[in-house]
C-alpha positions in Angstrom: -5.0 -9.3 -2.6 -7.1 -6.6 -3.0 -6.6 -2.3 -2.6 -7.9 0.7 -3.2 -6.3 4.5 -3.9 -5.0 5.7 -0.3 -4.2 2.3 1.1 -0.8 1.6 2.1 1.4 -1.1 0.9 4.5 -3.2 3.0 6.3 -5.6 0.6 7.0 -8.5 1.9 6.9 -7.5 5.5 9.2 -4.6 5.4 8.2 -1.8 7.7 11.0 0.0 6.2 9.6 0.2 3.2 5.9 1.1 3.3 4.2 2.7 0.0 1.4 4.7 -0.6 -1.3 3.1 -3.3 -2.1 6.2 -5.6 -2.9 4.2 -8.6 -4.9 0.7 -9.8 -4.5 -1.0 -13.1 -7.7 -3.5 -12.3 -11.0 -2.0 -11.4 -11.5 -5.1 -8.9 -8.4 -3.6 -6.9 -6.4 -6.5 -7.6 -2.5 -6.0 -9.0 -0.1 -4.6 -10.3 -0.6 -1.2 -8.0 0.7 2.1 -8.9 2.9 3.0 -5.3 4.4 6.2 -4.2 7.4 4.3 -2.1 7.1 7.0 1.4 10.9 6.9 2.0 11.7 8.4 -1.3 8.5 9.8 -3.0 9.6 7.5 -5.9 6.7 6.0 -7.8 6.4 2.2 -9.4 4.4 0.2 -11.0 4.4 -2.9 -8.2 2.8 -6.1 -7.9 3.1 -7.4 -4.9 4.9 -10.5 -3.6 2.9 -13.4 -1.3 3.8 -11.9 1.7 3.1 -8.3 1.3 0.4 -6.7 3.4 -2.2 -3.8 2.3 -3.1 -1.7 5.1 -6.6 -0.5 4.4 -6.9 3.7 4.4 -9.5 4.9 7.1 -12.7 5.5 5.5 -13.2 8.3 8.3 -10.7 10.0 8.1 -8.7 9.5 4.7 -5.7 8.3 6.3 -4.4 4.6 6.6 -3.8 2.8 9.5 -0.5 2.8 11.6 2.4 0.7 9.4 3.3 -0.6 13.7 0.9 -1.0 15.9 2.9 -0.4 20.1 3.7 -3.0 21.8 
């Protein structure tokens, strides 16, 4: 797993809980992350479990994709 600064992180599959990356500890993106948790503004030092997803930032626009995509 991989990130950089403005991706988004869901741990283990929970859309409740998304997290903001603001922070890497390895210059090859790679974990722990430093995460700003959305809900709360709290901020962690994280490393991810095996079923956490990163959802890349947009590189146009600065922002990161949508946590849920419609249906």
């Amino acid at each position: 797993m991989q990130a950089r600064v403005g991706d988004r992180l869901i741990p283990d599959g929970d859309t409740d809980r998304i997290g903001l990356v603001i922070g890497l500890q390895n210059a090859d993106g790679s974990p722990p992350y430093v995460i700003k948790w959305l809900s709360s503004g709290h901020i962690a030092l994280v490393s991810p479990g095996p079923y956490a997803r990163i959802l890349p930032a947009d590189p146009a626009g600065g922002r990161a994709a949508p946590a849920v995509t419609p249906a």
